[in-house]
Rosetta silent file (secondary structure, phi, psi, omega in degrees, C-alpha in Angstrom):
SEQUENCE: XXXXXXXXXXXXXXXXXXXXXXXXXXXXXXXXXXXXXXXXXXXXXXXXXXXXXXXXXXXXXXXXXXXXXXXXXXXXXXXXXXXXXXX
SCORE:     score description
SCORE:     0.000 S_00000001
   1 L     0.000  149.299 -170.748  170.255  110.130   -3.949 S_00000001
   2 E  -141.609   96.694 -128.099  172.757  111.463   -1.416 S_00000001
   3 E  -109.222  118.421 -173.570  175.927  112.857   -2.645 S_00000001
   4 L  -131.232  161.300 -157.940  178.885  112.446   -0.381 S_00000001
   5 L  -103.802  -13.985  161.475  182.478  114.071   -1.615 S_00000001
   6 L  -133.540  166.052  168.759  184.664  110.722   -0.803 S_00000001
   7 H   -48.791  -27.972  158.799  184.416  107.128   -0.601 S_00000001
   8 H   -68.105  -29.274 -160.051  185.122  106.661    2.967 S_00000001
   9 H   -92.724  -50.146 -159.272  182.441  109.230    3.740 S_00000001
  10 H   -71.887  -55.515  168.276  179.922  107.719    1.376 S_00000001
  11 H   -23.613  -68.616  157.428  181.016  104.103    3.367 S_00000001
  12 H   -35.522  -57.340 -176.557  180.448  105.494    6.694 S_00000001
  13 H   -66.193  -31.210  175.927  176.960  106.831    5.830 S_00000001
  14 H   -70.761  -35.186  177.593  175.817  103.837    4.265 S_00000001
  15 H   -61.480  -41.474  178.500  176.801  101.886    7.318 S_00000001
  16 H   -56.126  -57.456  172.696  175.040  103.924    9.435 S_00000001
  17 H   -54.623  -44.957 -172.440  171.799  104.092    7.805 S_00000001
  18 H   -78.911  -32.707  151.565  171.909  100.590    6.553 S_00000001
  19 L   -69.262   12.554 -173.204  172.250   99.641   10.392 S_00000001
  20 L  -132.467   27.843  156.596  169.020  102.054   11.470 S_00000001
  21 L    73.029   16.275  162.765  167.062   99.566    8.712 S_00000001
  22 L  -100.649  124.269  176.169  167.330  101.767    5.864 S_00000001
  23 L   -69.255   98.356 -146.486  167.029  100.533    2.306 S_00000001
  24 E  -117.559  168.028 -179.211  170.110  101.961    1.330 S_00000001
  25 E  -144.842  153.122 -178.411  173.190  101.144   -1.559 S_00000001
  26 L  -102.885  129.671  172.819  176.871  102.457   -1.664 S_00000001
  27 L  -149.576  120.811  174.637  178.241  103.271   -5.043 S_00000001
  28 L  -173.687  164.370 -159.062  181.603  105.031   -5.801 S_00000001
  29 L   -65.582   -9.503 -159.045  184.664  104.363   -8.124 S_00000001
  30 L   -65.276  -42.507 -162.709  186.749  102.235   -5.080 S_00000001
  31 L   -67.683 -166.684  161.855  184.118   99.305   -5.790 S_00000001
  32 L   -97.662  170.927 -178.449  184.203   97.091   -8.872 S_00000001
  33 H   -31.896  -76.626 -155.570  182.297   97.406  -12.246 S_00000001
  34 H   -51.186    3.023 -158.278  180.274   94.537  -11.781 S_00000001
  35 H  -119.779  -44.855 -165.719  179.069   95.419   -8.062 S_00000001
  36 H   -52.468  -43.138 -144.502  178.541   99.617   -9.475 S_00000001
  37 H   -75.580  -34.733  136.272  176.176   97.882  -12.501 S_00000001
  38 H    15.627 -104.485  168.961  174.411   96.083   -9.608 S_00000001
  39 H   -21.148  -79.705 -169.355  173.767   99.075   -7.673 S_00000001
  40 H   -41.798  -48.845  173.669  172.481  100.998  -10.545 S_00000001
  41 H   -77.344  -27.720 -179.408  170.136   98.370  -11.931 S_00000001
  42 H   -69.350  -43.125 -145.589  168.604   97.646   -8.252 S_00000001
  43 H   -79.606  -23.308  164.544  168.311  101.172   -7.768 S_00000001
  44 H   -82.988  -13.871  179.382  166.018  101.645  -11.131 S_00000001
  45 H  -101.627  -52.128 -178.870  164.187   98.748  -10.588 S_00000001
  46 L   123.371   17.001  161.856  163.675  100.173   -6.574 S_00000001
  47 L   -24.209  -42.630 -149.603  165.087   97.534   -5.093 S_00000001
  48 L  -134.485   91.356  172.718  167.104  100.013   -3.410 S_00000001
  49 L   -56.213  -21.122  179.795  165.238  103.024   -2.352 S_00000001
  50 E  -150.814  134.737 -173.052  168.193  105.312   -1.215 S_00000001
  51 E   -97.330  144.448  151.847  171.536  105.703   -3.250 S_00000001
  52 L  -117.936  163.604 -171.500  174.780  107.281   -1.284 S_00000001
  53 E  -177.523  163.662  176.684  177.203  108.011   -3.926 S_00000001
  54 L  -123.284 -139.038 -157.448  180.005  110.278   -4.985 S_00000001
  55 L  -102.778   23.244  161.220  180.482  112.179   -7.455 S_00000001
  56 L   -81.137   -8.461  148.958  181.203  109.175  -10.074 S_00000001
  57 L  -101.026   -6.806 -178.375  177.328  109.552  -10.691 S_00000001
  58 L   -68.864   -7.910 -175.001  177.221  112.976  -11.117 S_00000001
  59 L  -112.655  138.635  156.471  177.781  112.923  -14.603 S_00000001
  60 L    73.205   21.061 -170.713  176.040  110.779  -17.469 S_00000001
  61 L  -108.727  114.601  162.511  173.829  108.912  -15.424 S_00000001
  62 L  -115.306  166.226 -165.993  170.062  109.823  -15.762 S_00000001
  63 L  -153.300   73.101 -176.783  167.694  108.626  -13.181 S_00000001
  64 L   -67.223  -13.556  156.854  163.961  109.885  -13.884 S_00000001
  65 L   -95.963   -9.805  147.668  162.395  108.902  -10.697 S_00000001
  66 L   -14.368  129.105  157.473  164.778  110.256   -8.635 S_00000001
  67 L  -148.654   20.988  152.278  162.728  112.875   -6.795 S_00000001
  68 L  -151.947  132.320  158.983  165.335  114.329   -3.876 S_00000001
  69 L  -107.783  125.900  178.789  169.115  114.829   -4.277 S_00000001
  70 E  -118.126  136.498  170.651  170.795  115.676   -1.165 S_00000001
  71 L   -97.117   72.972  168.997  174.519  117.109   -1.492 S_00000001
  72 L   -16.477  -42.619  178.543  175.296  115.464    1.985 S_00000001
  73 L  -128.746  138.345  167.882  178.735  117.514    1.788 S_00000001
  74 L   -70.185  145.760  158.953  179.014  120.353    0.159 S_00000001
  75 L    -6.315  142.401 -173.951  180.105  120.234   -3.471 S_00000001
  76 L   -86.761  -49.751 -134.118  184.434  121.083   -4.369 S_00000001
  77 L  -143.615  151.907 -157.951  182.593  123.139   -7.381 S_00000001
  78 H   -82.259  -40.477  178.382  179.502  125.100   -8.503 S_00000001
  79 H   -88.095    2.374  135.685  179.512  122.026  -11.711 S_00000001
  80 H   -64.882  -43.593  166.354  179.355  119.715   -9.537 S_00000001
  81 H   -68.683  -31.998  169.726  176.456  120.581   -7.788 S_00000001
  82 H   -55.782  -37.880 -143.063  174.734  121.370  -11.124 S_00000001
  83 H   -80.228  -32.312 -170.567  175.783  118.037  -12.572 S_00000001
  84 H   -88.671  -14.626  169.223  174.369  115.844   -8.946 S_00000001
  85 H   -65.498  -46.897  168.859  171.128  117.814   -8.939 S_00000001
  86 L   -27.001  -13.291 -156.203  170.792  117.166  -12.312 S_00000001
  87 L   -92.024    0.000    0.000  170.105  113.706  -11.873 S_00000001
């Protein structure tokens, strides 16, 4: 998972990556429900090997195979960064 602090930001990276061939997904409050619940379920099955995201996962989402969180930007707040490591 790769933690970016806005939606434009997380957009950008995902373009980038997703054009250098990486199996990558976008998630962040701009899209709709139905597209986040998507995301979320490919990314648990592993459809989708690398998440960009903002900070609309950092909270109440667990994800136990997760095994690196990067906070691409830093964090606005020290509970933020607890809450996106967390995951």
């Amino acid at each position: 998972m790769v933690f970016v602090e806005t939606q434009e930001r997380a957009e950008e990276l995902f373009a980038e990556l997703f054009t250098e061939g990486m199996n990558c997904a976008v998630i962040h409050s701009g899209k709709p429900q139905r597209q986040r619940e998507k995301v979320i379920e490919n990314f648990r099955k592993g459809n989708v090997t690398l998440l960009i995201c903002t900070s609309l996962l950092s909270r109440g989402l667990d994800f136990p195979a997760v095994q690196l969180v990067i906070n691409y930007d830093l964090p606005m707040s020290a509970a933020h960064y607890i809450h996106s490591v967390g995951r």
